[in-house]
Backbone as JSON Lines, residues from 0, in Angstrom:
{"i":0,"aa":"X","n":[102.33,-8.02,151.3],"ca":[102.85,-8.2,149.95],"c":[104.1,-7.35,149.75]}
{"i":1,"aa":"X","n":[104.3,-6.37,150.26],"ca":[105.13,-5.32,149.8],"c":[106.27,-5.84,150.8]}
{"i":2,"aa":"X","n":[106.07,-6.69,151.71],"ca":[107.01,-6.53,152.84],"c":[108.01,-7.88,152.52]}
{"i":3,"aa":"X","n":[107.22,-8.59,151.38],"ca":[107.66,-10.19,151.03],"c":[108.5,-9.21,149.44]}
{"i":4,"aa":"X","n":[107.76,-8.75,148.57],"ca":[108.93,-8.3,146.97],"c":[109.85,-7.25,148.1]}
{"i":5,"aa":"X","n":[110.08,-6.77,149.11],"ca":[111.3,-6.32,149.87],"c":[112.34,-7.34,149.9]}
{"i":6,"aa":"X","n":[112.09,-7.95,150.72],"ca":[112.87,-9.21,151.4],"c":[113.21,-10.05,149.98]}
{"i":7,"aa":"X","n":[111.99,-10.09,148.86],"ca":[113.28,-10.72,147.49],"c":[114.17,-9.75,147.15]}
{"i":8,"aa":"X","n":[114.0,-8.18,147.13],"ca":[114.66,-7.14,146.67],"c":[116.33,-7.08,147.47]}
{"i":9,"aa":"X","n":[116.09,-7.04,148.54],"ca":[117.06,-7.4,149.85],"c":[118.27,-8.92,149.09]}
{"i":10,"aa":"X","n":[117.59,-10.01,149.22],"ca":[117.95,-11.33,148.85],"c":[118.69,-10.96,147.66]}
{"i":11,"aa":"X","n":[117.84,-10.39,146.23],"ca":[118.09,-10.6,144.96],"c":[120.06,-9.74,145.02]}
{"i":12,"aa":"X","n":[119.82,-8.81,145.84],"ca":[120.98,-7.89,145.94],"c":[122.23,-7.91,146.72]}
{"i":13,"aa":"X","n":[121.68,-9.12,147.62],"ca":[122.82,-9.31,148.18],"c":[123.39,-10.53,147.64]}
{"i":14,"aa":"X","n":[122.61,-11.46,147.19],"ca":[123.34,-12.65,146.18],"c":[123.9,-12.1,144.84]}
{"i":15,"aa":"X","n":[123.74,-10.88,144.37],"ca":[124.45,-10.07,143.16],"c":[125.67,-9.58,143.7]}
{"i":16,"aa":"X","n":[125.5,-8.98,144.92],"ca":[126.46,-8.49,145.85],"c":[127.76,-9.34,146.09]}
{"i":17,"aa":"X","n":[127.46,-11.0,146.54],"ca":[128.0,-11.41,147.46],"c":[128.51,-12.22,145.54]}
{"i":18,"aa":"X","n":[128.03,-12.48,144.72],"ca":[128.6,-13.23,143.47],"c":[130.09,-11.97,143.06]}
{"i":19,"aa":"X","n":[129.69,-11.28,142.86],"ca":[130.46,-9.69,142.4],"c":[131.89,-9.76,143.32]}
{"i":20,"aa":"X","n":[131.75,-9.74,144.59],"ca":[132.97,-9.65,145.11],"c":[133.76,-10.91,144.93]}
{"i":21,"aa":"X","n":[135.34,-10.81,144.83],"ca":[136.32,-12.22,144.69],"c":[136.32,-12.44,145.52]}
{"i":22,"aa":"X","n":[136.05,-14.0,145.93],"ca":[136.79,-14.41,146.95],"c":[138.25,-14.7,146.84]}
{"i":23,"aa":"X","n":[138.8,-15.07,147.95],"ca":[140.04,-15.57,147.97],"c":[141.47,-16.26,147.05]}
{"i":24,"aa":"X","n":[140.22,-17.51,146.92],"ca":[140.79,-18.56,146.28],"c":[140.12,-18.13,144.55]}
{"i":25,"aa":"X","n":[139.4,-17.31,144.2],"ca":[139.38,-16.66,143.1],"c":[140.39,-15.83,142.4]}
{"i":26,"aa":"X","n":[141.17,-15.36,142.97],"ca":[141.86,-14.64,142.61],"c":[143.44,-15.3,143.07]}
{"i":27,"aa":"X","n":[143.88,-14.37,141.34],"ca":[144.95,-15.44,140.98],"c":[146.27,-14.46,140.81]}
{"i":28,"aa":"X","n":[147.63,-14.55,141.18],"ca":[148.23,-13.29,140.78],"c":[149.01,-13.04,139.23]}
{"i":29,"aa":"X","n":[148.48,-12.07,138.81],"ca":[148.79,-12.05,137.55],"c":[150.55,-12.77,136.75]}
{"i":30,"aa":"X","n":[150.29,-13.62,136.12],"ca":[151.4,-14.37,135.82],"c":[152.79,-13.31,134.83]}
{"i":31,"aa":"X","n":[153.63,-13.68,134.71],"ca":[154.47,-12.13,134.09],"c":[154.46,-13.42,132.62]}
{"i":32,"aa":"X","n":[154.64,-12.38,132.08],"ca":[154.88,-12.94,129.94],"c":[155.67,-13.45,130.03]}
{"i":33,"aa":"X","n":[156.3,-14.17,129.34],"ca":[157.82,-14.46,128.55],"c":[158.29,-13.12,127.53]}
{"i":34,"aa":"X","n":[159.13,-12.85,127.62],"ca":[160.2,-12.13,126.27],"c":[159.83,-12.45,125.28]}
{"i":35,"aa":"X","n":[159.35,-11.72,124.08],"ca":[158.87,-12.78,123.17],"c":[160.49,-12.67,122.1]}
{"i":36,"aa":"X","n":[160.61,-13.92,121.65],"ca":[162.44,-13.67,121.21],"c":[162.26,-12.58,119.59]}
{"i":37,"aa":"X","n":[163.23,-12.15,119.55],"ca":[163.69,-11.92,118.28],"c":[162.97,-11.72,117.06]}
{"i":38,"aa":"X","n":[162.72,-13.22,116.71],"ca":[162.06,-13.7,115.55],"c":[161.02,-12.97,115.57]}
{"i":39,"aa":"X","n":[160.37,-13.44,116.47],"ca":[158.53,-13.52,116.55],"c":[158.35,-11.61,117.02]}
{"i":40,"aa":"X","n":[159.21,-11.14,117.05],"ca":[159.44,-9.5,116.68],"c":[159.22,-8.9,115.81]}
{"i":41,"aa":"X","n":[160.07,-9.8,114.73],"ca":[160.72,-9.14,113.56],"c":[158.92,-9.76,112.69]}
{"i":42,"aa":"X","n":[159.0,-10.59,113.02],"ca":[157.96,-10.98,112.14],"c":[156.59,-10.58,112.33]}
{"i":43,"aa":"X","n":[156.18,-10.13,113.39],"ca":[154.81,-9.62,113.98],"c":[155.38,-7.97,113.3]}
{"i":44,"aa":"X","n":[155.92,-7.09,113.91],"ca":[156.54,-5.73,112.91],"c":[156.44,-6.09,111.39]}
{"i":45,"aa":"X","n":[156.79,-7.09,110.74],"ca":[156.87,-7.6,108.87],"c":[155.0,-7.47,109.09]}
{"i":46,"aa":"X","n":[154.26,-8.5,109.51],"ca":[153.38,-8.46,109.29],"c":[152.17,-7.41,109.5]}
{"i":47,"aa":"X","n":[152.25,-6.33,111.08],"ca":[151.63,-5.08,111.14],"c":[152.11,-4.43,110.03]}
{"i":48,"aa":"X","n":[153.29,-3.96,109.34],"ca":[153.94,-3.13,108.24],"c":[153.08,-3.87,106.87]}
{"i":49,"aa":"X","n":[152.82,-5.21,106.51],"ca":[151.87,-5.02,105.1],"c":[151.11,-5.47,105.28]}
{"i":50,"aa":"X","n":[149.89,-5.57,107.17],"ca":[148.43,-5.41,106.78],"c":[148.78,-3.48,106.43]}
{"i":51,"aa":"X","n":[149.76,-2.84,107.17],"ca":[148.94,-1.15,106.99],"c":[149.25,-0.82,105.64]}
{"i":52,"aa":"X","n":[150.36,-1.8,104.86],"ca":[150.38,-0.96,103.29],"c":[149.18,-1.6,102.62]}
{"i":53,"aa":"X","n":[148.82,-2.67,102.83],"ca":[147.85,-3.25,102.45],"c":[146.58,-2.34,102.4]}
{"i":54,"aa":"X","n":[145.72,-2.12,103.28],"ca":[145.24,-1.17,103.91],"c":[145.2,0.03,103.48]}
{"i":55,"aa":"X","n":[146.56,0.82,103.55],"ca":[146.5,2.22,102.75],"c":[146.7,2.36,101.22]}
{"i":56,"aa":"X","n":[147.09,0.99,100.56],"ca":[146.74,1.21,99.28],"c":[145.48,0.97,98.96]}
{"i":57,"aa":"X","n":[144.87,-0.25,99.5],"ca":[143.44,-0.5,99.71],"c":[142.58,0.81,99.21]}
{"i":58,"aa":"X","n":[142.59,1.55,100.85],"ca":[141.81,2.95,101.0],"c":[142.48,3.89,99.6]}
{"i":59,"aa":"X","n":[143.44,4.29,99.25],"ca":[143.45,4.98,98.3],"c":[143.25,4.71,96.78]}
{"i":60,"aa":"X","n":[143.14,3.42,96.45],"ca":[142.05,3.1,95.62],"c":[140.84,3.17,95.43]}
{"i":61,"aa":"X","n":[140.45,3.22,96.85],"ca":[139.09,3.25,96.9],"c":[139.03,4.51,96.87]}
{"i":62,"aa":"X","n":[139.31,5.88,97.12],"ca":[138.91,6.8,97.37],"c":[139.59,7.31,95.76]}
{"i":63,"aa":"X","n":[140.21,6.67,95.08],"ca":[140.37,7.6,93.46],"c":[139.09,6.68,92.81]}
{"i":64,"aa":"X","n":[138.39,5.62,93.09],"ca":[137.51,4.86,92.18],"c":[136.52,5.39,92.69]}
{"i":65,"aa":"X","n":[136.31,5.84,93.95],"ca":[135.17,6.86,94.17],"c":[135.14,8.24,93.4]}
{"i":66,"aa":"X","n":[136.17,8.3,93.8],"ca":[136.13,9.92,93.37],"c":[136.17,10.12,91.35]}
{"i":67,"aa":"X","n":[136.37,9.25,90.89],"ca":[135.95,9.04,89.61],"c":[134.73,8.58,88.84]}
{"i":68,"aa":"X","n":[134.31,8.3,89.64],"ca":[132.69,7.48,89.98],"c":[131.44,8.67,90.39]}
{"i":69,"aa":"X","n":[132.17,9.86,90.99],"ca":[131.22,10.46,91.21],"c":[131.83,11.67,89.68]}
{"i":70,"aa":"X","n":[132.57,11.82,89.75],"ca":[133.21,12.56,88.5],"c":[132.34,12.28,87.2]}
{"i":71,"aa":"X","n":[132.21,10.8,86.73],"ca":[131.54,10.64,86.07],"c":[130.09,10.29,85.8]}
{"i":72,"aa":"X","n":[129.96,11.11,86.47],"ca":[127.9,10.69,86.8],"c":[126.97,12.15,86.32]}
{"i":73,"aa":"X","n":[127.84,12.73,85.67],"ca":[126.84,13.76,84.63],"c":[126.68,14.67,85.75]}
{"i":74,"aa":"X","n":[127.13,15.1,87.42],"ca":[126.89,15.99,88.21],"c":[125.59,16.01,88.35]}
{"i":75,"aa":"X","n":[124.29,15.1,88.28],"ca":[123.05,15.77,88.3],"c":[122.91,14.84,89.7]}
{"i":76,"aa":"X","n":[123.02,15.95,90.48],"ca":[122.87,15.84,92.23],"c":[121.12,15.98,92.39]}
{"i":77,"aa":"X","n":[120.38,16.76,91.66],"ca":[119.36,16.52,91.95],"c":[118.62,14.59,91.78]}
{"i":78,"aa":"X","n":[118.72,13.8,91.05],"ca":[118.36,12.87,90.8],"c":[119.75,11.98,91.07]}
{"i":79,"aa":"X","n":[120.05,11.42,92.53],"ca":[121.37,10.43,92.5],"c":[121.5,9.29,91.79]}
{"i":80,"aa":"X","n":[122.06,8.75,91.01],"ca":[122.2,7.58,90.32],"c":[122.86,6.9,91.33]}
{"i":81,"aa":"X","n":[123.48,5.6,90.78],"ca":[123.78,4.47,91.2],"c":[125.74,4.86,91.07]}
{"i":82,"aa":"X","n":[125.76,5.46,90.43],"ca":[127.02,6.28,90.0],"c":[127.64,6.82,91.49]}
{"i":83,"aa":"X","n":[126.83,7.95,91.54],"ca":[127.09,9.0,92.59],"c":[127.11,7.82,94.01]}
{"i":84,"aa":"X","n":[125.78,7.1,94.37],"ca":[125.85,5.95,95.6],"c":[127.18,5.43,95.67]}
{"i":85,"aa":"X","n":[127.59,4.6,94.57],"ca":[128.34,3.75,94.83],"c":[130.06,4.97,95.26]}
{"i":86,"aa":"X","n":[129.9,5.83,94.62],"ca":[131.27,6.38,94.83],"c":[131.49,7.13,95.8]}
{"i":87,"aa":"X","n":[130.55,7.76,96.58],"ca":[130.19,8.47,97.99],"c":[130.38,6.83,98.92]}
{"i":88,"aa":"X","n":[130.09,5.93,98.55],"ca":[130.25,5.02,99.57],"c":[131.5,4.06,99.53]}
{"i":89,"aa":"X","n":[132.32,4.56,98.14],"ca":[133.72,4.03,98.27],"c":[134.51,4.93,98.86]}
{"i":90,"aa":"X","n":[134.28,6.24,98.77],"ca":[135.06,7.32,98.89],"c":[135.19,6.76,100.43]}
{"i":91,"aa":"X","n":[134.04,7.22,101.09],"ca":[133.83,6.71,102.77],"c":[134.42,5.39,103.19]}
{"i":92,"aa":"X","n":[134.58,4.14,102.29],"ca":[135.25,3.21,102.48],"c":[136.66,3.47,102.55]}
{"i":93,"aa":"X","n":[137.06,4.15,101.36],"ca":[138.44,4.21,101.22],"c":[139.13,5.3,102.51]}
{"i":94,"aa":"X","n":[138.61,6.42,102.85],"ca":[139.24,6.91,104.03],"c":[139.18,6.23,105.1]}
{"i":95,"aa":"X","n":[138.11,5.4,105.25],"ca":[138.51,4.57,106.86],"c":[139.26,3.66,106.42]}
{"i":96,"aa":"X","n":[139.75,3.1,105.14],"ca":[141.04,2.15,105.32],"c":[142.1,3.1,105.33]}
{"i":97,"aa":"X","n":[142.08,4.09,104.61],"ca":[143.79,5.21,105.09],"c":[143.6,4.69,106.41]}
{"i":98,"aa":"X","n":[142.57,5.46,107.04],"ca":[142.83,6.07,108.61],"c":[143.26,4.47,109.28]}
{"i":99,"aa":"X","n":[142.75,3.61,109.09],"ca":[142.71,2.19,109.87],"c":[144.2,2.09,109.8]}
{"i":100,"aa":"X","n":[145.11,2.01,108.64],"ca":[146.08,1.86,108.45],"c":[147.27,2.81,109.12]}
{"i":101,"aa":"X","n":[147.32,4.27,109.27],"ca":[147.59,5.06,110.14],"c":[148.59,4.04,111.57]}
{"i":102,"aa":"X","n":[147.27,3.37,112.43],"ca":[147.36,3.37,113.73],"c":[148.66,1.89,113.53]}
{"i":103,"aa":"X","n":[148.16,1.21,112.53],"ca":[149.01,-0.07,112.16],"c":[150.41,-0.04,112.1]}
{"i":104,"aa":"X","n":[150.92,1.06,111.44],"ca":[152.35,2.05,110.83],"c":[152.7,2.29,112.51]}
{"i":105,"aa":"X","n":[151.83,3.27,113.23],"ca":[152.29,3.74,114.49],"c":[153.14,1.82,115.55]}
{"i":106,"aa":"X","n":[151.7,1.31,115.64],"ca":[152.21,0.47,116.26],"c":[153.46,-0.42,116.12]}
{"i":107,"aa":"X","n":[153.54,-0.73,114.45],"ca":[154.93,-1.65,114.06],"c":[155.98,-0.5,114.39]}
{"i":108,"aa":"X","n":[155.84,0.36,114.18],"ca":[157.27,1.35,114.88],"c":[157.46,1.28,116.07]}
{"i":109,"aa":"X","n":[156.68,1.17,117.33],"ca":[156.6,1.2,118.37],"c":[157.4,-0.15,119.1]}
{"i":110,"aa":"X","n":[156.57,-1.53,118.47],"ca":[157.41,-2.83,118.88],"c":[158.75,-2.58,118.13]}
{"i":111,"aa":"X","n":[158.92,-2.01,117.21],"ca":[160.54,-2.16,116.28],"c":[161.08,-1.34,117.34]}
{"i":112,"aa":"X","n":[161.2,-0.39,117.64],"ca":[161.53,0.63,118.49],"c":[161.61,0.53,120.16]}
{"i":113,"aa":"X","n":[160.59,-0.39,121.05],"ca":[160.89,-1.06,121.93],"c":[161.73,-2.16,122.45]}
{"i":114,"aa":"X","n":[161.38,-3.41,121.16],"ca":[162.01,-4.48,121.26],"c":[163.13,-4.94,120.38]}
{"i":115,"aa":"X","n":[163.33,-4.52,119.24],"ca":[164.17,-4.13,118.72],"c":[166.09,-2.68,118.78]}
{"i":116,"aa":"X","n":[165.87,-2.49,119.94],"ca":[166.89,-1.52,119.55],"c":[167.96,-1.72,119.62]}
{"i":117,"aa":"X","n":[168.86,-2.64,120.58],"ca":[170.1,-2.96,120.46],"c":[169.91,-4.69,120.68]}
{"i":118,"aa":"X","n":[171.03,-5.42,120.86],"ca":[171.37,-6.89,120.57],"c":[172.6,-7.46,121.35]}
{"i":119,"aa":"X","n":[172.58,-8.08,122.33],"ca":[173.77,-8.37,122.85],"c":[173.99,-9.81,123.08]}
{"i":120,"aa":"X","n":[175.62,-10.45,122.3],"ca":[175.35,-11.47,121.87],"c":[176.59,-11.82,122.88]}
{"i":121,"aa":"X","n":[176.38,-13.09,123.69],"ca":[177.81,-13.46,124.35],"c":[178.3,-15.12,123.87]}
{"i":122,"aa":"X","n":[179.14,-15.51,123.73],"ca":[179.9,-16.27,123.33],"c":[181.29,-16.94,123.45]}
{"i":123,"aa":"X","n":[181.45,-17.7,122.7],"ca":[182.34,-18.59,122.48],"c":[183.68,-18.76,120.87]}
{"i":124,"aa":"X","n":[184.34,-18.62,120.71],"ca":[185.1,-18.47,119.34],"c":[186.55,-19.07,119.24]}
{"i":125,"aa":"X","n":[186.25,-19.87,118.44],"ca":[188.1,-20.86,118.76],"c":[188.43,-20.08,117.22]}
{"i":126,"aa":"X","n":[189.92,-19.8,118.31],"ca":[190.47,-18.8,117.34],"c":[192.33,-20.03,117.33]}
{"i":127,"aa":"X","n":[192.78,-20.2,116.22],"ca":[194.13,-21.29,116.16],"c":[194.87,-20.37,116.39]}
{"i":128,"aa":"X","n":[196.07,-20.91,116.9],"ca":[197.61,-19.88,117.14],"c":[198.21,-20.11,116.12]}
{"i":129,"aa":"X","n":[198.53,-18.59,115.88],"ca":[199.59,-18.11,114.95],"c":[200.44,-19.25,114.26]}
{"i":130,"aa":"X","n":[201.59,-19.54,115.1],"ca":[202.46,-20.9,115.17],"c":[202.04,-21.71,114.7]}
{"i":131,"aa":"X","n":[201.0,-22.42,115.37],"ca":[201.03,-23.6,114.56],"c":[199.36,-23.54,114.35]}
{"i":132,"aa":"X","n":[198.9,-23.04,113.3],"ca":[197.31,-22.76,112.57],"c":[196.56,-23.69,112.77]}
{"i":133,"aa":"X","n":[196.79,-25.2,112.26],"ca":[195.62,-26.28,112.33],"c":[195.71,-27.22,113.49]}
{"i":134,"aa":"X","n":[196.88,-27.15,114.41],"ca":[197.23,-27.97,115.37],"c":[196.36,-27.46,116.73]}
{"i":135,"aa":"X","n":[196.6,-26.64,117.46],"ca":[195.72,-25.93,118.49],"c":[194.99,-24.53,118.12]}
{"i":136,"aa":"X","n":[193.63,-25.2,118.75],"ca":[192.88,-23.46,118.68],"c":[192.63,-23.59,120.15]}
{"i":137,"aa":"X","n":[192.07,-22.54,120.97],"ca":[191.92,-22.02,122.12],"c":[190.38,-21.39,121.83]}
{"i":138,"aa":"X","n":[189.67,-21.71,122.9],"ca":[188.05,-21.35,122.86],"c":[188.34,-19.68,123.84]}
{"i":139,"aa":"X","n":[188.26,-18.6,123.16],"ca":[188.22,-17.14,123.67],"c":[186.67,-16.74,123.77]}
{"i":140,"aa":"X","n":[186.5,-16.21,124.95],"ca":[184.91,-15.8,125.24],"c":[184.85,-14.54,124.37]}
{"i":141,"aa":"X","n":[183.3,-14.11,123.66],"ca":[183.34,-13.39,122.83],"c":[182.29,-12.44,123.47]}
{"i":142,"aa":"X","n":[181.85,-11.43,123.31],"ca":[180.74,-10.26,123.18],"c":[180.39,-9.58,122.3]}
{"i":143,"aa":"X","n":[179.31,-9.8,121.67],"ca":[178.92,-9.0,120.16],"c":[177.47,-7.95,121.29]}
{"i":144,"aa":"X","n":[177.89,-6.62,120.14],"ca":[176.82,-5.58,120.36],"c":[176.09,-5.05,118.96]}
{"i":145,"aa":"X","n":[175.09,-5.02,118.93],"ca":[174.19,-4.67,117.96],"c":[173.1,-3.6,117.95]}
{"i":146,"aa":"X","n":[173.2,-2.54,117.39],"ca":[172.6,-1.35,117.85],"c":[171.92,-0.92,115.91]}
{"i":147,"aa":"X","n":[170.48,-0.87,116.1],"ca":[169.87,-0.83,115.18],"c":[169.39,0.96,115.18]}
{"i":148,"aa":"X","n":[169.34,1.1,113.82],"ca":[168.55,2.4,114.02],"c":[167.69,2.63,112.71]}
């Protein structure tokens, strides 16, 4: 008996074993991103920037409607009312939305600050001659630089 739950013990571990390792044709090489352009920058930064104001006004409402809530509950800590509950448990609500909001602020600075910092624009610009203004323009290659801070 003992020599047969071995031989499943053996089996059970090497088919865990042999599932666990990749094979070959499992494995795939990690594909690279695209750039994400411009836009979809500016607008992912717009939107991290008012979930965290969102968020930290959120939490600091909550933590003055707590903190008024327990203010007004007659102080009698021996017997908690429904007063004191509810505002000990906004108070606690309202600091984890500050704090949540915190990391939100960090990150939209981070993409503004990575992907955002300068802009380089190359081009094309028909500029008319002097002489004769509406008769010939000439297409001059252009370079624009854009440096944000």
């Amino acid at each position: 008996m003992r020599s047969i739950l071995l031989l499943l013990t053996f089996l059970a571990t090497y088919t865990a074993q042999a599932a666990l390792t990749p094979s070959a044709d499992t494995i795939r090489p990690r594909e690279a991103r695209p750039m994400p352009s411009q836009s979809q920058i500016e607008d992912q930064v717009h939107r991290l920037k008012t979930n965290a104001f969102v968020l930290g006004v959120a939490g600091a409402a909550a933590i003055t409607t707590g903190i008024i809530l327990i203010d007004n509950s007659n102080n009698n800590w021996d017997k908690p009312n429904m007063n004191i509950i509810g505002g000990v448990i906004l108070l606690i609500a309202g600091v984890a939305f500050a704090l949540t909001s915190i990391p939100l602020f960090v990150v939209a600075a981070h993409k503004k600050r990575k992907y955002l910092r300068g802009d380089m624009a190359f081009g094309s610009e028909k500029i008319g001659d002097i002489n004769m203004p509406r008769m010939s323009q000439a297409s001059y290659p252009t370079i624009g630089f854009r440096l944000r801070f």
